[in-house]
C-alpha positions in Angstrom: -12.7 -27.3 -10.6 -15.9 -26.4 -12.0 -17.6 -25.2 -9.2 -14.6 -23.2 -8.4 -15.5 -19.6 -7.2 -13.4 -17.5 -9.2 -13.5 -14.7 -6.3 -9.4 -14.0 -5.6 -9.7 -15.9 -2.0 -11.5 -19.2 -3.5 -8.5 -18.8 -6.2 -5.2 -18.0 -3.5 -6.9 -21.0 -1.2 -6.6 -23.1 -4.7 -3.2 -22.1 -5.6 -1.6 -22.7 -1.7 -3.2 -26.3 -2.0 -1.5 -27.2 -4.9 -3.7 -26.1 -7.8 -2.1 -25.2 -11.0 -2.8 -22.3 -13.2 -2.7 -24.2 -16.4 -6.0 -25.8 -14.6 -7.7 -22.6 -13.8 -6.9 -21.8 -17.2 -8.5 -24.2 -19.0 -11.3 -23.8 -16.5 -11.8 -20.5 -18.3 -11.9 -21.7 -21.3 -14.4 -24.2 -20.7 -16.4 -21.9 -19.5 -16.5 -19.7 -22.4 -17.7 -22.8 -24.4 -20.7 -23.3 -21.7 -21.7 -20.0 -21.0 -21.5 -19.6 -25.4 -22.1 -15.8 -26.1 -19.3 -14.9 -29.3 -20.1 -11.5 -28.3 -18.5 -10.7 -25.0 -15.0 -11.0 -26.4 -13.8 -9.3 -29.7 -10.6 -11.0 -29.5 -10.2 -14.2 -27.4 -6.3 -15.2 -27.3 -5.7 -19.0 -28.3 -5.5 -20.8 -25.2 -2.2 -22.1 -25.8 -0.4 -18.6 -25.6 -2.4 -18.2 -21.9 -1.3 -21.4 -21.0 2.4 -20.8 -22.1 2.0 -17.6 -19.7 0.2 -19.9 -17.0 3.4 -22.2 -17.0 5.8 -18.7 -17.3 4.4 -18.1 -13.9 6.9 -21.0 -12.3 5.7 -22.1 -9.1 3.4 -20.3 -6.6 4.0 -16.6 -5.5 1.9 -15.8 -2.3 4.0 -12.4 -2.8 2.3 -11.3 -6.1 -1.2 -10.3 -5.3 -2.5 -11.4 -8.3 -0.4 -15.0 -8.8 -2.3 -17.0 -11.2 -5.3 -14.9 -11.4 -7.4 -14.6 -15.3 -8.4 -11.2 -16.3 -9.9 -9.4 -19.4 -9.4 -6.0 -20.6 -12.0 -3.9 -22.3 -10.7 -3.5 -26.2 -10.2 0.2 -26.2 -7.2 -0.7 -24.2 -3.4 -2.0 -25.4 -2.1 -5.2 -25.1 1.3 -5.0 -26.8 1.3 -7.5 -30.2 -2.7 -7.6 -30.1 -4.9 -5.6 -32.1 -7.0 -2.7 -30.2 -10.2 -1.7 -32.1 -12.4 0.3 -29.8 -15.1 -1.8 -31.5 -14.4 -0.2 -34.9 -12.4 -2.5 -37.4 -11.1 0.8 -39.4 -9.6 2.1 -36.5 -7.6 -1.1 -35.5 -4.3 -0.8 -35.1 -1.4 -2.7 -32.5 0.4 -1.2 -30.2 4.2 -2.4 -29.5 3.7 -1.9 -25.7 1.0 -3.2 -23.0 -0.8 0.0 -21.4 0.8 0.8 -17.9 -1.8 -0.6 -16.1 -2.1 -3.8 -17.7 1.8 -3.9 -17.2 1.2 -3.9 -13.5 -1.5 -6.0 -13.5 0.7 -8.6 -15.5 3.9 -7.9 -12.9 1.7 -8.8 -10.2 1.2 -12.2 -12.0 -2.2 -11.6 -13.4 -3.2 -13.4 -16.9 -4.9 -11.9 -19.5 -7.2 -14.0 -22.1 -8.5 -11.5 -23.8 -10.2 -8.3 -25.3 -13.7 -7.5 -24.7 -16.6 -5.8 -26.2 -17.7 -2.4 -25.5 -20.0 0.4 -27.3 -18.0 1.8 -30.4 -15.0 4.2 -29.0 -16.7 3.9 -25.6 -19.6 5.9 -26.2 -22.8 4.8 -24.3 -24.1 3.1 -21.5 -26.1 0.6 -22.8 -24.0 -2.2 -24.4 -25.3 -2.5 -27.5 -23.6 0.2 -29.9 -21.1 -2.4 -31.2 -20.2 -3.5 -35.1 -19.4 -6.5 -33.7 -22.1 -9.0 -31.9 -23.0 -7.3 -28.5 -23.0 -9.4 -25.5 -25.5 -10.7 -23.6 -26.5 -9.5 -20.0 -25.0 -12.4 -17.7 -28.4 -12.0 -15.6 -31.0 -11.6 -18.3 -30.4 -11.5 -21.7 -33.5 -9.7 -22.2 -31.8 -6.6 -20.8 -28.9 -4.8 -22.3 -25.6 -5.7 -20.7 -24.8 -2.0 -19.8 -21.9 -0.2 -21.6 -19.4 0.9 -23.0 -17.7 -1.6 -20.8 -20.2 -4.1 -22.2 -17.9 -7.0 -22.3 -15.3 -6.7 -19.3 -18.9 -6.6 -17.4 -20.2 -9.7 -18.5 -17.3 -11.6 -18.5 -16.9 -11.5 -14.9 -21.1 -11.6 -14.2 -20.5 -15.0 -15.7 -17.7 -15.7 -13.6 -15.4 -16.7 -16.7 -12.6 -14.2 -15.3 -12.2 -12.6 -11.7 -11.7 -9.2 -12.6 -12.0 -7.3 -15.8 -11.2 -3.7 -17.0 -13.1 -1.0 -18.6 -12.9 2.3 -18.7 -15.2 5.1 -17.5 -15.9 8.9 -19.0 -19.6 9.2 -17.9 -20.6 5.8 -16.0 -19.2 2.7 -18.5 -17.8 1.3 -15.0 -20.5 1.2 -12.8 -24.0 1.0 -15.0 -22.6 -2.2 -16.1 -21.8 -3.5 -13.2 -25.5 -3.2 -11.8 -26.4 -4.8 -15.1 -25.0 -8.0 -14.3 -24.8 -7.6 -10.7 -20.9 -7.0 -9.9 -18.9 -4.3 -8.3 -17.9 -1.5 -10.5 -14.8 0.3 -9.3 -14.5 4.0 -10.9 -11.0 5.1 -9.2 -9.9 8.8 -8.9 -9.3 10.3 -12.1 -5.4 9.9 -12.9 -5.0 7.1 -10.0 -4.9 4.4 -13.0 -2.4 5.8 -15.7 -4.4 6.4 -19.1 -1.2 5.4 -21.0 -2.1 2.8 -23.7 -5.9 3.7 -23.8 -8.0 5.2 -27.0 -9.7 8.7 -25.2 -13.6 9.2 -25.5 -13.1 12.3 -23.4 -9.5 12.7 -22.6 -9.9 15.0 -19.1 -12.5 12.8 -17.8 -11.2 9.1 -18.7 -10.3 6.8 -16.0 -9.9 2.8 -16.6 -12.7 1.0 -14.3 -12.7 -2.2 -12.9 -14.9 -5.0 -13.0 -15.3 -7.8 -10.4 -17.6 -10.2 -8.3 -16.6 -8.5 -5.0 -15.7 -5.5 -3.8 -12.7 -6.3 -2.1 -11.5 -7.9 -5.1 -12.0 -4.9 -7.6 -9.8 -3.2 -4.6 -7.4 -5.2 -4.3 -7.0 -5.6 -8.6 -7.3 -1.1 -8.2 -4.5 -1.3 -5.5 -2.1 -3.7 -7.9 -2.7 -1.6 -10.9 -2.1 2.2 -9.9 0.5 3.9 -9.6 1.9 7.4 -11.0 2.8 7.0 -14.5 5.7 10.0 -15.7 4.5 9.5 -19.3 0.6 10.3 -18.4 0.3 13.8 -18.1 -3.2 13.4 -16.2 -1.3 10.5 -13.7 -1.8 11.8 -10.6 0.0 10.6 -7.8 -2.9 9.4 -5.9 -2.3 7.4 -2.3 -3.3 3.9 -2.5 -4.2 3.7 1.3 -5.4 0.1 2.5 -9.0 -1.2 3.8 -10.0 -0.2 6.9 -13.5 -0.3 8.9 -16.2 2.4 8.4 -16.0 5.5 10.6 -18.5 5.4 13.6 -20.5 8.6 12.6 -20.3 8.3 8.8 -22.6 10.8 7.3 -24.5 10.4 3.7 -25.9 12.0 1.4 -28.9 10.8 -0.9 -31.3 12.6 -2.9 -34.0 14.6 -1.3 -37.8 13.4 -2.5 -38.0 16.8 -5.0 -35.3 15.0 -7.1 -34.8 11.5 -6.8 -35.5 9.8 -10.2 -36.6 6.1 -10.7 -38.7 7.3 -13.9 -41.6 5.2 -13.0 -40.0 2.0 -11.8 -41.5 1.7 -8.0 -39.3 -1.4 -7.7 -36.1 0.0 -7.9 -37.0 2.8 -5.8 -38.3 0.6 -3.2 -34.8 -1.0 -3.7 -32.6 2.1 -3.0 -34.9 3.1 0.4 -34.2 -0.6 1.5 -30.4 0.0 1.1 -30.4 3.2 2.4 -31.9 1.5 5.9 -29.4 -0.8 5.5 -26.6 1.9 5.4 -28.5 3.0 8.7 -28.6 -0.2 10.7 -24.5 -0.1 10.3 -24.5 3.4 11.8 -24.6 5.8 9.1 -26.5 9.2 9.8 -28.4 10.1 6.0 -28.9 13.3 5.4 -31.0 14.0 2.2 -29.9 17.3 -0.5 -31.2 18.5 -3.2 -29.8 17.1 -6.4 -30.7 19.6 -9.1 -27.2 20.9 -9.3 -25.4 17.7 -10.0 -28.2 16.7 -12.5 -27.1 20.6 -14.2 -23.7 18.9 -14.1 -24.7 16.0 -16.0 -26.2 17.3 -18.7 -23.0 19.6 -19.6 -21.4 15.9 -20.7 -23.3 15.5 -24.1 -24.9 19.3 -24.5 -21.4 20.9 -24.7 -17.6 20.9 -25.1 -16.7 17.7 -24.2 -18.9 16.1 -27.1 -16.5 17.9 -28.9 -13.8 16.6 -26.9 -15.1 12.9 -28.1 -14.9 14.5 -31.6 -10.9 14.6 -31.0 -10.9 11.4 -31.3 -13.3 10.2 -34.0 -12.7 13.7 -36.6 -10.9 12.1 -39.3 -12.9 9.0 -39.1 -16.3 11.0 -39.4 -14.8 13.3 -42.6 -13.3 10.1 -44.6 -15.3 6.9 -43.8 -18.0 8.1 -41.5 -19.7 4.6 -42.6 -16.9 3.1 -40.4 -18.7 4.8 -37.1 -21.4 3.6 -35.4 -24.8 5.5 -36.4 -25.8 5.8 -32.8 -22.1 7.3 -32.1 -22.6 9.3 -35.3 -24.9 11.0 -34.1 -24.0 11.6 -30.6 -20.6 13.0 -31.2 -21.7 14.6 -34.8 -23.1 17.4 -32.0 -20.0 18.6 -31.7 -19.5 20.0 -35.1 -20.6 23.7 -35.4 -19.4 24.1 -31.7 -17.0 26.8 -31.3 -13.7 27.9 -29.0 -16.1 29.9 -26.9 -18.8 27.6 -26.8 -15.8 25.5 -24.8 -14.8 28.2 -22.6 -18.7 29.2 -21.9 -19.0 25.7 -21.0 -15.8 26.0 -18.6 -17.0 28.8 -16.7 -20.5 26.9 -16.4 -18.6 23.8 -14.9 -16.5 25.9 -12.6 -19.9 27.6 -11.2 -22.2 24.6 -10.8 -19.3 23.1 -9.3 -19.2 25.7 -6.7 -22.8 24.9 -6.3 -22.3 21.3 -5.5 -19.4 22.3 -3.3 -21.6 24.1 -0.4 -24.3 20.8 -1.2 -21.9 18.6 0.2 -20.2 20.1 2.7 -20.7 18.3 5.7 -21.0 14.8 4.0 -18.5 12.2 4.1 -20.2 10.6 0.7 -23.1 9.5 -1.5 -25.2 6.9 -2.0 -27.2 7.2 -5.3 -28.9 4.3 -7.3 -26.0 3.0 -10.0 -28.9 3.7 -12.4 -32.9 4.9 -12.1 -34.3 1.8 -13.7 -33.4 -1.4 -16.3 -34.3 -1.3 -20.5 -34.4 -4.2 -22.5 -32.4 -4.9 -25.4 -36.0 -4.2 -27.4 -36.0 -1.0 -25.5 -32.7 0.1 -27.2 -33.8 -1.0 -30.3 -37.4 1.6 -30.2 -35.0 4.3 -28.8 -31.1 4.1 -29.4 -30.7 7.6 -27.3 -33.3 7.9 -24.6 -32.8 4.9 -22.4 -29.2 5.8 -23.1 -29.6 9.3 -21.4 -31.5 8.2 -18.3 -29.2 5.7 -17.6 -27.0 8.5 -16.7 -28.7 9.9 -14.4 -26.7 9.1 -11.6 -23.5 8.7 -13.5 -22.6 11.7 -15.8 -21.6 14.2 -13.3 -19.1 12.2 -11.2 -16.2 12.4 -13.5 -17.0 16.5 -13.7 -17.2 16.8 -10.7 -13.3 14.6 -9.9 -14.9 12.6 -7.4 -14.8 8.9 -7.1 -17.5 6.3 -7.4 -18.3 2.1 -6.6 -21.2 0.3 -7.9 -21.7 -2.3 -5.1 -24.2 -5.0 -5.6 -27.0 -5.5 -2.6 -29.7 -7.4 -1.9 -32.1 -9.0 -5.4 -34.8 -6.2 -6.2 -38.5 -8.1 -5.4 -38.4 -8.6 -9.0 -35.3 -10.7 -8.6 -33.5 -8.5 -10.7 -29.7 -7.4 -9.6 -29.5 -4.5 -6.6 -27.1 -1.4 -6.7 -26.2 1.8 -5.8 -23.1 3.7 -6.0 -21.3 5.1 -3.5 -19.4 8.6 -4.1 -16.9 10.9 -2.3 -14.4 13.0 -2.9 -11.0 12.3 -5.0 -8.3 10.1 -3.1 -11.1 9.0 -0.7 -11.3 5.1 -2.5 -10.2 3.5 0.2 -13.0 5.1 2.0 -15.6 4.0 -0.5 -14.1 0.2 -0.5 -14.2 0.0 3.1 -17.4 0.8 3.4 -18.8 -0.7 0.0 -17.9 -4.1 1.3 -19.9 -3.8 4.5 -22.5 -2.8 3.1 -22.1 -5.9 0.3 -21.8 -7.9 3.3 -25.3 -6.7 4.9 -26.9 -7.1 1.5 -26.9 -10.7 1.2 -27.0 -11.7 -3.2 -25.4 -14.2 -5.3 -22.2 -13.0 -7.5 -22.9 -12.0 -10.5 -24.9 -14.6 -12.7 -22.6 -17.6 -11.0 -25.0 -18.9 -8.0 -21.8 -18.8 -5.9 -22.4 -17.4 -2.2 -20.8 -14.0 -1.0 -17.5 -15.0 0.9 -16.7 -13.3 4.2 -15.7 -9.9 4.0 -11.8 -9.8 4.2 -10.0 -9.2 7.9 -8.3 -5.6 7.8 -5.8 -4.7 10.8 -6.5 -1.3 12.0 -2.4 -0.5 11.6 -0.7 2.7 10.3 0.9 2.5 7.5 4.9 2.9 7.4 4.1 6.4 6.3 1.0 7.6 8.0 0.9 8.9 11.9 -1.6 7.0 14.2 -3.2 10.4 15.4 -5.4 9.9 18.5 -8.8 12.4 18.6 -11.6 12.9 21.2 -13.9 15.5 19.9 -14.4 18.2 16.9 -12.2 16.0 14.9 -14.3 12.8 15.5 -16.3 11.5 12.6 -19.1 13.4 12.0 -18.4 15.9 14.3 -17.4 19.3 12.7 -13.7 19.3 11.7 -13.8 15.9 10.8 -13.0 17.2 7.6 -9.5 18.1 8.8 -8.6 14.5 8.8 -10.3 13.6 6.1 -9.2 16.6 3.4 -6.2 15.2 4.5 -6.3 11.6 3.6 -6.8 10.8 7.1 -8.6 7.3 7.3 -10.4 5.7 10.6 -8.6 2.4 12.3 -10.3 2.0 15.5 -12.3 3.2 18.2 -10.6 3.3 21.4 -10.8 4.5 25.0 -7.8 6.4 27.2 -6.7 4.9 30.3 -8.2 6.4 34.0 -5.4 8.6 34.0 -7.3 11.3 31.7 -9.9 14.1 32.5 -12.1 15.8 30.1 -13.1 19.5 29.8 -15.0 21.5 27.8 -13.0 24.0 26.7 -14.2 27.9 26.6 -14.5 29.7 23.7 -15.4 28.7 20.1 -17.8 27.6 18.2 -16.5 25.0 17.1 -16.4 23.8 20.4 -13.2 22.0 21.4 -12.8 19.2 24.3 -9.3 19.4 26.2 -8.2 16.3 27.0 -5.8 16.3 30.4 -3.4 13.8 31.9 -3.8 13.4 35.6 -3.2 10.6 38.7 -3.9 7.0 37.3 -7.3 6.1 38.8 -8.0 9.8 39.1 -10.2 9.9 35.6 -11.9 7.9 33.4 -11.7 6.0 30.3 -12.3 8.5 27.7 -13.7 7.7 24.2 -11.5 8.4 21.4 -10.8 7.3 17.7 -7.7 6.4 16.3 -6.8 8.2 12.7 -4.1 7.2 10.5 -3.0 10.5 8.6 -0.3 10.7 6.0 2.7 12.0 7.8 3.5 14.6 4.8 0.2 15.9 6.2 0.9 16.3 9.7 2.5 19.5 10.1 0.0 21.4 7.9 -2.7 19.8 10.6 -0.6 21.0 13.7 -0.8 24.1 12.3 -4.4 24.3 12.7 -4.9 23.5 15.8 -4.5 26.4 18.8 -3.3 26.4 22.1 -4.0 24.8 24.1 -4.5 22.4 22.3 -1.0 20.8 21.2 0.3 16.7 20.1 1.7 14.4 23.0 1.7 10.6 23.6 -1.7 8.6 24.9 -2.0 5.6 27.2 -4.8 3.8 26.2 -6.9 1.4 28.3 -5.3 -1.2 26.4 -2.0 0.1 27.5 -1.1 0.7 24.4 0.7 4.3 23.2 -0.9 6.9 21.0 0.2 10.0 19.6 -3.1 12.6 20.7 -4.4 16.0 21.0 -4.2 16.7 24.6 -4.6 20.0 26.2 -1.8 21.7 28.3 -2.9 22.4 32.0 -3.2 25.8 32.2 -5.6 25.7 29.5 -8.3 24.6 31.5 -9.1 27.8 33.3 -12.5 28.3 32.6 -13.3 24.8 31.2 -16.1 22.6 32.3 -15.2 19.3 33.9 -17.7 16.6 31.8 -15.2 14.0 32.5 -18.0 11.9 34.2 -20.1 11.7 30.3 -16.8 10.1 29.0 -17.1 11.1 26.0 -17.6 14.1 23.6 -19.8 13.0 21.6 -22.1 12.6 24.7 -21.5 16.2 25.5 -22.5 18.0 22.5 -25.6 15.2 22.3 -26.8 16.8 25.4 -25.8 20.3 25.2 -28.0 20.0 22.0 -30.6 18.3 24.0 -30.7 21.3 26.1 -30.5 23.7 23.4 -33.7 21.9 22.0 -35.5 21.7 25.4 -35.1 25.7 25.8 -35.9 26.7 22.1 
């Protein structure tokens, strides 16, 4: 039991053998005593109780996801009859009811042991703002354990629990997890009801999740959302499952004008070695400028949503400002002296650098940033409380602004033998995307999990299947990944399953008219044709008529035999439609098309 992974495969594999939770309980507890830091939990629950819950369990359930499986929450969230502190002992108080997330997480059999650390009321990203002991990094205690979600982070970077929360308003879910080399999951905003959780920034807070994988901070995401009535910032955001990562994914990274590492060669040699990893698995990179997103950032602490933290904290800071951090103090004192128009200036300055960031990313399917531009030591903190703070945001600050979604994954040791990470980053609803392709990338990066010494396991097996309410929706050319109206699909929710081929039975034109240039794709004699390339896309069926709506004739939706003989609903192009078309059916493919009509645009400019 003690070399036990406590990954959620090593633990299901357990359980179906005939392990007992009471075991893997006590497992936990004794490594709590071995790994010995009093600081990573403010309160640990008496073993007893988790045991009593262990037994409560009754005997294995494949069906719950989470059957047997110990967790921590970050102590900013409720756990009904405990105490929640947000790492202030004035503020304590105990809620009656669990939050809505940690009531899902416990429905689907998860066990909770306890409350975790975390920079006072969430502010920070270094760890280290607590009244309470702060935790040691699980990798190096010499460097700060990352925060707020200080403790939820090293908990599972020791592998005492296989999944943790936090919560993230400006990068508390992901900076930690490169701290102590984990996966940092920062969902959509409102995909994880906020119910039960003490605000920092109430329109920018999202619970995060901690774990060793990144198919296990997934799968704990996928068991804890849902769209919570009593939230009024739940949104009801589709949960859609893994799949594989789109053949022409295209990335965005910071161009070489602003990419920041603030000195530290090693990490940036780090990022540029990922980055060629993301190529080798057939992503096309595509470098942007990054000044806007950086303007972005820095609206989180020089404007009105410090004074959105000051919500929370006012009455505190007028009758026992003692009782607040000095660090948080002073952060969030910024926002007295702000006004009602300083908010709406700062608004209207959101709403335009947004716009910006907009026309930057158009044509990307994501991001790929470092999780953070460097490390600093616990001695760093202590010569500069607000500095290493700020730079540490770097990458972070602008994701919640800017409602997009964001994954630390953990890659390949730096040469210094210090934990790798970036963070991937798309649009809101696209998680699944981010998972799916976070955990091949994870896989191509080979590093131990978190500070445990236990091996990556295998990447887990996804079935490219449509989902009882999504359309498997067949596509052979604009609508192809990375091809120009990709983004129909994906605006969508659309989400790759396969790439396939059509039986001989089809021909392939290039249709006149555009730009964008359109392929028709048209059913003739079996034998006649050729096996044309396609992809397979499953898009949510309350989706599909707003997509038939944009596509012309002759262009319409019909049924596809595929080489495998399988059936496929498909775009396919009505006869008459052709007139005028060029035959390319011998290139087989699109995609080869517009590579050499581009070729020959090149060779004649």
């Amino acid at each position: 039991m003690n070399d036990l992974p406590f990954t959620l495969s090593a633990l299901k594999a357990a359980y179906a053998s005939g392990t007992s939770p009471e075991a893997v309980i006590e497992e936990v507890y004794r490594r709590i005593a071995e790994v010995d830091d009093p600081g990573i939990f403010i309160l640990l629950y008496d073993k007893a109780d988790v045991l009593d819950a262990a037994r409560a369990l009754g005997p294995y359930d494949p069906d719950k996801p989470l059957w047997g499986i110990p967790f921590a929450i970050k102590d900013n969230i409720d756990d009904g009859g405990k105490p929640t502190t947000a790492a202030c002992p004035v503020f304590e108080y105990t809620p009656e009811e669990d939050a809505f997330a940690v009531a899902r997480l416990k429905a689907a059999g998860a066990l909770l042991v306890g409350k975790t650390n975390l920079d006072q009321f969430a502010t920070g990203l270094v760890g280290v703002r607590s009244p309470y002991q702060p935790p040691l990094n699980s990798v190096d205690p010499k460097i700060v354990p990352g925060g707020s979600s200080s403790g939820s982070a090293v908990a599972v970077g020791h592998g005492i629990v296989s999944f943790s929360l936090g919560t993230d308003t400006a990068g508390s879910g992901r900076v930690p997890g490169m701290m102590n080399n984990i996966a940092g999951l920062k969902p959509t905003l409102g995909a994880l009801s906020a119910s039960g959780v003490v605000p920092a920034c109430r329109t920018l807070d999202t619970i995060s999740i901690f774990a060793l994988t990144v198919a296990d901070a997934y799968e704990a995401f996928t068991a804890a959302a849902g769209y919570d009535p009593d939230d009024a910032y739940s949104r009801d955001i589709r949960v859609a499952p893994l799949g594989d990562m789109p053949p022409a994914l295209r990335v965005g990274i910071p161009d070489d004008a602003s990419i920041e590492f603030f000195g530290d060669t090693v990490q940036e040699a780090s990022f540029y070695e990922t980055v060629e990893t993301l190529k080798a698995l057939g992503a096309t990179v595509e470098k942007i400028d990054f000044t806007p997103f950086y303007d972005v950032a820095k609206m989180l602490y020089e404007g009105a949503w410090v004074a959105e933290r000051h919500t929370v904290l006012q009455e505190l800071m007028e009758k026992q400002p003692e009782a607040v951090h000095p660090v948080t103090r002073e952060v969030v004192g910024k926002a007295i002296g702000l006004t009602a128009t300083d908010a709406f200036r700062g608004i209207y300055r959101l709403k335009e650098l947004g716009r910006k960031t907009e026309s930057v990313l158009a044509g990307l399917d994501l991001l790929c940033v470092p999780t953070a531009p460097t490390f600093y030591s616990v001695q760093d903190l202590i010569d500069d409380p607000i500095g290493p703070n700020s730079r540490y945001g770097t990458y972070t600050n602008f994701v919640n602004l800017l409602d997009m979604c964001g994954l630390a994954v953990p890659v390949s040791p730096r040469s210094d033998g210090r934990p790798g990470s970036v963070t991937l980053l798309a649009a809101a609803g696209e998680d699944d995307l981010l998972a799916s392709i976070g955990i091949q990338l994870e896989q191509a990066c080979p590093h131990e999990l978190g500070a445990t010494g236990w091996e990556l396991p295998d990447a887990p097996e996804t079935a490219p299947i449509a989902q009882p309410d999504e359309l498997a929706l067949a596509v052979c050319g604009a609508h192809m990944s990375g091809m120009a109206l990709n983004p129909e699909l994906t605006s969508r929710g659309g989400r790759f399953l396969e790439a396939a081929k059509t039986s001989d039975a089809y021909r392939l034109y290039a249709l006149a008219g555009g730009p964008p240039s359109r392929p028709g794709l048209v059913r003739a004699e079996p034998g006649s044709g050729a096996e044309i390339d396609l992809e397979i896309w499953a898009v949510p069926l309350k989706e599909v008529g707003s997509l038939l709506a944009s596509i012309p004739a002759p262009l319409g939706l019909g049924s596809l035999v595929l080489s495998d003989g399988r059936s496929v609903q498909g775009f396919v192009c009505e006869g008459a439609g052709i007139a005028g078309a060029k035959d390319i059916t011998d290139l087989k493919s699109w995609r080869a098309y517009i590579a050499a009509a581009d070729g020959s645009l090149a060779a004649s400019a």
